[in-house]
TILUMMI-815225 format. One record per atom (N, C-alpha, C): residue in three letters; x, y, z. Coordinates in steps of 0.02 Angstrom, whole numbers, plus 50000, padded with zeros to 5 digits. Example, Ala and Ser with C-alpha at 12.3 -4.5 7.8 and 13.67 -1.06 7.14 Angstrom:
% TILUMMI-815225
ala506604971650390 ala506154977550390 ala506604983550390 ser506424988850354 ser506844994750357 ser506455000250394 
END
This chain:
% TILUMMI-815225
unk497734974951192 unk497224977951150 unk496884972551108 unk496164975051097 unk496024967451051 unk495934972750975 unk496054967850920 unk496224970450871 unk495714967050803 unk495264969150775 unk494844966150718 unk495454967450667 unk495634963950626 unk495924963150558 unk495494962350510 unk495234965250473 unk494854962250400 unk494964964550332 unk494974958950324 unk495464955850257 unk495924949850274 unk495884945850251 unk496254938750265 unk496814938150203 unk497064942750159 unk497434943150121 unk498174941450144 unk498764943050103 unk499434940550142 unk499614946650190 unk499424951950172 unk499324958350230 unk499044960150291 unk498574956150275 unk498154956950336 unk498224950750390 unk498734943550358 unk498884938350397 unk499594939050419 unk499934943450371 unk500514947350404 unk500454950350467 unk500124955550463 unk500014959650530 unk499714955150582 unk499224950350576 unk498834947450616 unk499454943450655 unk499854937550642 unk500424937050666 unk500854940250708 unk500934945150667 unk501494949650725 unk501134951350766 unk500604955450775 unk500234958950824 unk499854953850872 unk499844946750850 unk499534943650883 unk500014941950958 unk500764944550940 unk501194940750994 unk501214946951061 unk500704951651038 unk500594957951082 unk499934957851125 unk499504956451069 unk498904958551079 unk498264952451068 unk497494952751070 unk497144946251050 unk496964951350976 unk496984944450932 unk496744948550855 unk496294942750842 unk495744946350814 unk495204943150766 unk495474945250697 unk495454939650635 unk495524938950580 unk494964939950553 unk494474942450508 unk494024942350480 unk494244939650398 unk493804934350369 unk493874932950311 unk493234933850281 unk493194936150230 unk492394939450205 unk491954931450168 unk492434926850162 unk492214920850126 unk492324917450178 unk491694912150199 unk491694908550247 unk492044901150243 unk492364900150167 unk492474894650144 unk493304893950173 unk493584899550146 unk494244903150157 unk494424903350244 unk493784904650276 unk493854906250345 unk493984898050382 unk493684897150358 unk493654889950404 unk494154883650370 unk494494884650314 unk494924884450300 unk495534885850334 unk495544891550334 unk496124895650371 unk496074893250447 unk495544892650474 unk495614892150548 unk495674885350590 unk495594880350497 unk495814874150531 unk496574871850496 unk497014875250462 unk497704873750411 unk497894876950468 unk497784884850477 unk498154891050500 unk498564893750440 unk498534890850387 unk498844894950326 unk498434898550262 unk498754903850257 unk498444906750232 unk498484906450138 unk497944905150098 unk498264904050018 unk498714909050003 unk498554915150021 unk498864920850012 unk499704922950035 unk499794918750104 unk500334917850131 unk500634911550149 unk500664907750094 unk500774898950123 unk501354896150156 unk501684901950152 unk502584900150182 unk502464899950274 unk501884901950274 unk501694904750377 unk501264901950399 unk501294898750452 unk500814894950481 unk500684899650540 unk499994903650540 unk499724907850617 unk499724902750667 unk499634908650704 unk499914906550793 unk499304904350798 unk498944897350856 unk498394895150871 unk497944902150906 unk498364909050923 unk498054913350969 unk497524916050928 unk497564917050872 unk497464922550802 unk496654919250794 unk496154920950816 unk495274920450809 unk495164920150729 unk495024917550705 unk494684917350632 unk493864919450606 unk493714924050577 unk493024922450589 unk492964926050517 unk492014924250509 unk491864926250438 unk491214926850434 unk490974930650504 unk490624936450507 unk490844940950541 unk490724947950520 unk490924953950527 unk490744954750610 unk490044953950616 unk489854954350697 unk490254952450738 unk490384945750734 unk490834942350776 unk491504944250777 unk491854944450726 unk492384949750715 unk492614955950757 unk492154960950756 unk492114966350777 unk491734966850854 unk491524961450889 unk491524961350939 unk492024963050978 unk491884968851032 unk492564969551091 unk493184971751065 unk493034975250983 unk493664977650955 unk493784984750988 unk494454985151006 unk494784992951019 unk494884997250949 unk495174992850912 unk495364995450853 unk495354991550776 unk495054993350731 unk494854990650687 unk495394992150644 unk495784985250627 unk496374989150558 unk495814985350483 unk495854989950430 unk495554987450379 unk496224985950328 unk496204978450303 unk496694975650272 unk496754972150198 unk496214976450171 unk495864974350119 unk496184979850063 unk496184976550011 unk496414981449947 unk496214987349935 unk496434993349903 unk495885001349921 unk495374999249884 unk495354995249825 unk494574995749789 unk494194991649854 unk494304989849891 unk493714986349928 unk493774989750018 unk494074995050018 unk494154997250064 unk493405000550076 unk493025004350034 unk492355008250025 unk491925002450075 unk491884996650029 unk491144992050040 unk491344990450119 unk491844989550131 unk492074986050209 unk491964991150249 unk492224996850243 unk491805004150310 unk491015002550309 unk490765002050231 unk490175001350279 unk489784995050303 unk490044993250288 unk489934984550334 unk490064986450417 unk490624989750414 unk490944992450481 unk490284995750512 unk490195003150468 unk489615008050483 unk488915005550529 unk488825000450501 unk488244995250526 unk488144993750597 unk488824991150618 unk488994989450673 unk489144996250721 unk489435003250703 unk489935008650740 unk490105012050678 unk489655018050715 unk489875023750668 unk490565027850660 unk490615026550712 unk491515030950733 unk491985024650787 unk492185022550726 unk492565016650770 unk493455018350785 unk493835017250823 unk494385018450813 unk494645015650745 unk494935017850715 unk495065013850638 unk495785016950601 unk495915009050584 unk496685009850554 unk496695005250466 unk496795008550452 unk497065005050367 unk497475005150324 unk497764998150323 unk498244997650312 unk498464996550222 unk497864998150170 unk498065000950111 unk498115005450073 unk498395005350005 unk498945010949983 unk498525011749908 unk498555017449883 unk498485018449800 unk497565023749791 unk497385023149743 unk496695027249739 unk496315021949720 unk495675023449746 unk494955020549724 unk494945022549647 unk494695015149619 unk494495015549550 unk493835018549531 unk494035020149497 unk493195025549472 unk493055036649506 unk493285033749580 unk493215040049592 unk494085044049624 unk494725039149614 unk495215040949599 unk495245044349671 unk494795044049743 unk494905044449801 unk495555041549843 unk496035045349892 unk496425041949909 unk496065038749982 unk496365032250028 unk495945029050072 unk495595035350123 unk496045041450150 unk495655045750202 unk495215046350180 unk494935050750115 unk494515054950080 unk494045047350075 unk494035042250081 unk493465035350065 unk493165035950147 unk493685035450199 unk493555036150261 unk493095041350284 unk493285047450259 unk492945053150274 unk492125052750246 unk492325049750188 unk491595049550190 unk490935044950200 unk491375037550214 unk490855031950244 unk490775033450307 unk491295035650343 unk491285036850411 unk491425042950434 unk490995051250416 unk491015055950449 unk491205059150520 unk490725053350565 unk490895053050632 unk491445050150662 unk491855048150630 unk492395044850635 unk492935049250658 unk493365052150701 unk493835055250718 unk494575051650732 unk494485044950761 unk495205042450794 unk495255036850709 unk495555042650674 unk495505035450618 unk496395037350605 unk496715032150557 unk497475033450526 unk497625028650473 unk498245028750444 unk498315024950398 unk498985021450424 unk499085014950402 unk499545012850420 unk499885009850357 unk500575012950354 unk501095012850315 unk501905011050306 unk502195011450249 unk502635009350251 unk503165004850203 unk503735003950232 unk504094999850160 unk504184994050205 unk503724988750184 unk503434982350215 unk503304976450172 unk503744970750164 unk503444964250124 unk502774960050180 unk502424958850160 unk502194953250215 unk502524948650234 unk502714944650194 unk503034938450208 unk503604941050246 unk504044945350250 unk504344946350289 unk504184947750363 unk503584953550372 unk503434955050418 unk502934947850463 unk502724942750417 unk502414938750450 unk503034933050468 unk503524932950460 unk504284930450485 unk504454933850533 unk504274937550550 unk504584940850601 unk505264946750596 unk505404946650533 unk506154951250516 unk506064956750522 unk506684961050536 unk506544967750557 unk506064973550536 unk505594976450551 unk505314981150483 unk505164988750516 unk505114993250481 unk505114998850523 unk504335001850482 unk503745004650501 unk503185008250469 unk502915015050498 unk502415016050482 unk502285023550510 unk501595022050532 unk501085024750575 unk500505026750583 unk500255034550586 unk499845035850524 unk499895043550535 unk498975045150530 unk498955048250571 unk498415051050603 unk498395059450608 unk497795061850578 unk497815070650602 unk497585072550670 unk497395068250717 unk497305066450781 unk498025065350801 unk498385070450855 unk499025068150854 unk499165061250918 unk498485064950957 unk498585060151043 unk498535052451018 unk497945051750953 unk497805046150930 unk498305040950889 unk498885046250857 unk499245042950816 unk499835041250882 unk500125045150924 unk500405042150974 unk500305037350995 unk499735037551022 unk499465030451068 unk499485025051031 unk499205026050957 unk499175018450923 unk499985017250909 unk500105019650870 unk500935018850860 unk501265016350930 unk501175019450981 unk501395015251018 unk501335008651055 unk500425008251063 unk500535001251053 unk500454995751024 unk500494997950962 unk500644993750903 unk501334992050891 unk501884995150924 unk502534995950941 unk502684989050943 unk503194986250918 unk503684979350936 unk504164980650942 unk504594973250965 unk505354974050950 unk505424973350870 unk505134969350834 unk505344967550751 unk504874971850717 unk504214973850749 unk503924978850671 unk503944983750736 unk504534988450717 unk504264995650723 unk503695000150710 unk503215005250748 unk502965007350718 unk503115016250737 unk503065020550686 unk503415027850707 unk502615029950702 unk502485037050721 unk502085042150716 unk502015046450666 unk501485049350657 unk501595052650586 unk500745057150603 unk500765064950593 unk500085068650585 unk499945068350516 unk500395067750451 unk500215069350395 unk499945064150349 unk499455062350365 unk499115057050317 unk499045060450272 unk499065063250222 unk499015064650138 unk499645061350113 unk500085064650171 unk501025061950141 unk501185056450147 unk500885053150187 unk500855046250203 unk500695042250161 unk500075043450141 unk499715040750079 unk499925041450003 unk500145047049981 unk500055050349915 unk500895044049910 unk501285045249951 unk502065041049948 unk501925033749944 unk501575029949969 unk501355023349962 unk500885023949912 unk500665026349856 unk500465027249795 unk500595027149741 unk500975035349736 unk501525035449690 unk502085029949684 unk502405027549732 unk503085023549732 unk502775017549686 unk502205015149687 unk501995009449644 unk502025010749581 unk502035016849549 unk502105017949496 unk502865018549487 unk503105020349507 unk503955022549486 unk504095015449483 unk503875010049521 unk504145003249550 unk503984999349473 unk503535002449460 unk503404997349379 unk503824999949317 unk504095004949310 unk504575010549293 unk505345007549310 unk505425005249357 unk505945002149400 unk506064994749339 unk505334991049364 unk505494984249327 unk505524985749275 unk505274988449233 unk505524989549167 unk506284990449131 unk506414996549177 unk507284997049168 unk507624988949179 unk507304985949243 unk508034979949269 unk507624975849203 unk506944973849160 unk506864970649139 unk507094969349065 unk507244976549042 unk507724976848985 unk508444977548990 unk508764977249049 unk509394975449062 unk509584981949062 unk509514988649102 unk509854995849082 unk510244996449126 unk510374990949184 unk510774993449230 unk510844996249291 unk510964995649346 unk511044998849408 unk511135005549409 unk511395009849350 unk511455016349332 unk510805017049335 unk510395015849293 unk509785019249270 unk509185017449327 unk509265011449372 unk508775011049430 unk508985016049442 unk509555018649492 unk509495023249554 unk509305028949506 unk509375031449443 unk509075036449417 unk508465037149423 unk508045033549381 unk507465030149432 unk507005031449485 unk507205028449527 unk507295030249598 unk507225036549622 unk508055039449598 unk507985047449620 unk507395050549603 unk507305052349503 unk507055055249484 unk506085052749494 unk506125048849516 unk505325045849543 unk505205049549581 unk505625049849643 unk505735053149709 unk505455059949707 unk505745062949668 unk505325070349645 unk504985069749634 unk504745066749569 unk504005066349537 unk503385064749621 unk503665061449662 unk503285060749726 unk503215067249757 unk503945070549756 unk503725076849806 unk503615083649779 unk503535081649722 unk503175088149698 unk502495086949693 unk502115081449666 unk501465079749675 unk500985079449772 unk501625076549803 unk501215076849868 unk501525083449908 unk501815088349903 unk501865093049923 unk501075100249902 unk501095098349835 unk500675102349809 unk499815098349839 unk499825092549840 unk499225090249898 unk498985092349952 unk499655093850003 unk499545095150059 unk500185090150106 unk500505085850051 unk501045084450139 unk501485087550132 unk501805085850187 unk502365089650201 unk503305084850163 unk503575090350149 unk504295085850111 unk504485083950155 unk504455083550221 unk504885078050272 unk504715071050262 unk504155072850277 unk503755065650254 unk504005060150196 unk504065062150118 unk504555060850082 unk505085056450078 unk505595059450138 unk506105058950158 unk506275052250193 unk505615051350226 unk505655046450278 unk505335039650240 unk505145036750306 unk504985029650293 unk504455026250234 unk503915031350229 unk503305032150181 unk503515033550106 unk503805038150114 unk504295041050071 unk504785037150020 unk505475039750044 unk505935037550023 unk506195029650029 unk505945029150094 unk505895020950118 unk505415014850079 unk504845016550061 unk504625012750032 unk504855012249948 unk504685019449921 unk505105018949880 unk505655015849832 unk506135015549870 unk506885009349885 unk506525002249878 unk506124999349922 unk506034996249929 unk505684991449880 unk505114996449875 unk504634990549803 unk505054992349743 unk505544997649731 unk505934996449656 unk506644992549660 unk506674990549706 unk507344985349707 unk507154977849718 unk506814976649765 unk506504970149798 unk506234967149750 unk506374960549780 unk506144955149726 unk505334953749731 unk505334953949782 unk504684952649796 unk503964958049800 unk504194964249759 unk503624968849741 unk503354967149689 unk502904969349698 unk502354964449659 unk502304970949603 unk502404976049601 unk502294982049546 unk502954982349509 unk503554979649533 unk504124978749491 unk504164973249476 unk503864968749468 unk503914960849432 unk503254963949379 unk502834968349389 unk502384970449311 unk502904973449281 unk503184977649292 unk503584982349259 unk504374975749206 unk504474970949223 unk504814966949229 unk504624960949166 unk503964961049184 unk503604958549136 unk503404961949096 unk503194966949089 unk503094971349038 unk503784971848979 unk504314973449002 unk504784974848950 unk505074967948915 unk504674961048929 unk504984954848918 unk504144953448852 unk503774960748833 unk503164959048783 unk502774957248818 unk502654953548868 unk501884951348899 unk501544955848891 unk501074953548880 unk500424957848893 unk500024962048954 unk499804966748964 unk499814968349055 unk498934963749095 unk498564959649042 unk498104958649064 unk498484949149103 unk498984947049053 unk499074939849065 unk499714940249127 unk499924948049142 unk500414947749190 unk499844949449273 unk499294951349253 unk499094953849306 unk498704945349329 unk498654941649276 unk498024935349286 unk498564932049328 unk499124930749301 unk499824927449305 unk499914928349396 unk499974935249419 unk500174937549473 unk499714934449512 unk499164934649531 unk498614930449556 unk498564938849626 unk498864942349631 unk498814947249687 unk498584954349641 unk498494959449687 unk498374966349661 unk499114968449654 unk499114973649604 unk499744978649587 unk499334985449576 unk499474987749636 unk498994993649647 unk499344999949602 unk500004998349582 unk500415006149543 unk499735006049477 unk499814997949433 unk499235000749389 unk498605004549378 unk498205002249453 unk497775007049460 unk497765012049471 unk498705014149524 unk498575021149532 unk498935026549468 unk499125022349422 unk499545025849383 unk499265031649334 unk498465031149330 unk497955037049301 unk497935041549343 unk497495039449402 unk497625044849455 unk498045046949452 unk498625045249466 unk499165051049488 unk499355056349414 unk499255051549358 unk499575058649312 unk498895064649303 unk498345062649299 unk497795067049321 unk497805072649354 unk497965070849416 unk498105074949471 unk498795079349450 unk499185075849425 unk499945080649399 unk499555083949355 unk499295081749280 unk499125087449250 unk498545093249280 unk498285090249308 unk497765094849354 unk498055101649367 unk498535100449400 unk499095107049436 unk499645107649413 unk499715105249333 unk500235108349292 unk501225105949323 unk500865099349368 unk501665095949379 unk501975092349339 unk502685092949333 unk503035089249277 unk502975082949306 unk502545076149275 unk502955070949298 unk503165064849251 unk503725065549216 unk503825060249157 unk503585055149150 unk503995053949197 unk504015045449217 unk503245042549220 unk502785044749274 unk502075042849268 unk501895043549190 unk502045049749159 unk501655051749098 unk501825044449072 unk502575041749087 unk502675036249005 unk502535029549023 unk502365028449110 unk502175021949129 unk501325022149095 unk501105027949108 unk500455025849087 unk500225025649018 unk500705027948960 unk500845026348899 unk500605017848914 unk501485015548925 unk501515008648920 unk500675005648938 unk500455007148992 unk500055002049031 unk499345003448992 unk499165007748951 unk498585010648947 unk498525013148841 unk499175013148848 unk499065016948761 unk499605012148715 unk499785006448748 unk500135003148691 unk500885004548674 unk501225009048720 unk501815011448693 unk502275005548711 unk502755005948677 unk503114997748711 unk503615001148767 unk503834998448795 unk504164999848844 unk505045003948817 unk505294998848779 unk506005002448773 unk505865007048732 unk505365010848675 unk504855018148657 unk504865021548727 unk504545019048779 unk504785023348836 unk505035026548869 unk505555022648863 unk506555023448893 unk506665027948832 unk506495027448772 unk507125030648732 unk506605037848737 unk505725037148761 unk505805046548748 unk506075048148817 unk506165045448869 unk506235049548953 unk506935049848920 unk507375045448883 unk508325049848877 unk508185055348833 unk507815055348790 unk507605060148738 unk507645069648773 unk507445069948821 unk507075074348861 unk507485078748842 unk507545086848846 unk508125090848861 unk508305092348929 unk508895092548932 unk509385092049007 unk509035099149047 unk509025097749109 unk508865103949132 unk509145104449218 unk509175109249264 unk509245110549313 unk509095104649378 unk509275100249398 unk509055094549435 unk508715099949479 
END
């Protein structure tokens, strides 16, 4: 299959790697400086520990890019997911299309389908691709398991399967809301996460955490439209785990920093990457109060991130709470 990638980020040079040992992939880098850079190092700033395979096309125009593509994965952050469909649009109105980020559009608090749906109407074979995934891992080659979920079911088969490896798994999935809303939310619990390990509360109070995040997920994306299996699984519960324990999530090293006094503007400059829980951390309590869902935890991350509350003020109102029925 030939495969456009765009976004040259550590995500999108992640995937480009693995998939390249399957398939031919074009890299698209939107900066031509970066591109030709990249296509004469093979490393990426974003991912400097990996040197791409000589197979992996570099380019930094879109045309050329998207030449002879089967399938377009978009690998770009959600705030820039909008401007890149229609760059896409230009070229193919209804392209096969896969994207591979997580959280809501800033300003109109859209999750990526609902951006899709509407740059690209004609668009039918589209999905999201998900999961509890480091790059740097997955561009190592180490085991990883993800989902592709599509409301097209023939479509989410086929891609999932051959996007299929031996080291990145990829599963099937019809429920893109559940897909999505779980790689969203978890960024917020994950900064919630660093906070706890960053004031020292203990392995007790992560998996509390954890659990009690877990809900706050499936009561918000149930009342959306996915389904609680979904949850459960890889999107779900799997990612979940993942960005609130791992060292290398980038939404639990804010959370981490946050309870050590930084500031959230000199932790985000600091990070040099996106931490998409912050942006999604409005959206999602929005949407909870919208439909009258309990969700603490969001309510007190977005305290911290947005109203000044200090973090261990946080912790002490979520123990505060009165006990009730798990």
């Amino acid at each position: 299959m030939n495969i456009a990638i765009l976004g040259a980020g550590a995500w999108g040079s992640a995937l480009a790697a693995s998939f390249s040992q399957r398939h031919a992939v074009c890299l698209w880098a939107r900066d031509r400086a970066d591109a030709e850079a990249l296509a004469g190092t093979r490393r990426s700033r974003y991912l400097p520990e990996i040197t791409l395979p000589d197979s992996i096309r570099v380019e930094s125009t879109l045309a050329a890019a998207l030449r002879d593509a089967q399938l377009v994965l978009v690998a770009t952050a959600t705030s820039g997911l909008r401007e890149t469909l229609k760059a896409v649009s230009a070229h193919d109105a209804a392209p096969a299309l896969a994207w591979a980020c997580k959280g809501f559009e800033r300003g109109t608090s859209r999750l990526p389908h609902e951006i899709v749906a509407e740059v690209l109407p004609g668009a039918t074979r589209v999905g999201a691709l998900s999961g509890p995934s480091f790059a740097l891992e997955v561009a190592r080659g180490q085991p990883t398991a993800i989902v592709f979920a599509s409301r097209d079911a023939g479509f989410s088969t086929a891609t999932a399967s051959a996007l299929n490896g031996e080291r990145l798994r990829i599963y099937s999935s019809t429920d893109v809301p559940g897909v999505e809303l779980g790689g969203a939310v978890k960024n917020v619990i994950a900064i919630a996460a660093g906070i706890a390990d960053g004031l020292g509360l203990g392995r007790n109070a992560r998996a509390a955490l954890v659990t009690r995040g877990l809900a706050e997920i499936v009561r918000l994306g149930v009342a959306l439209g996915g389904t609680r299996e979904t949850f459960m699984g890889l999107t779900g519960l799997g990612d979940l785990v993942l960005t609130c324990t791992g060292d290398l999530s980038r939404n639990r090293e804010v959370g981490v920093r946050l309870a050590s006094g930084k500031p959230l503007e000199d932790i985000l400059r600091e990070l040099g990457h996106v931490a998409e829980g912050v942006q999604s951390a409005q959206p999602v309590r929005d949407l909870a109060r919208e439909r009258s869902i309990d969700m603490p935890i969001t309510e007190a991350i977005c305290a911290v991130l947005f109203e000044g509350r200090a973090p261990a003020d946080a912790v002490r109102q979520l123990l505060a709470r009165d006990p009730k029925p798990e």
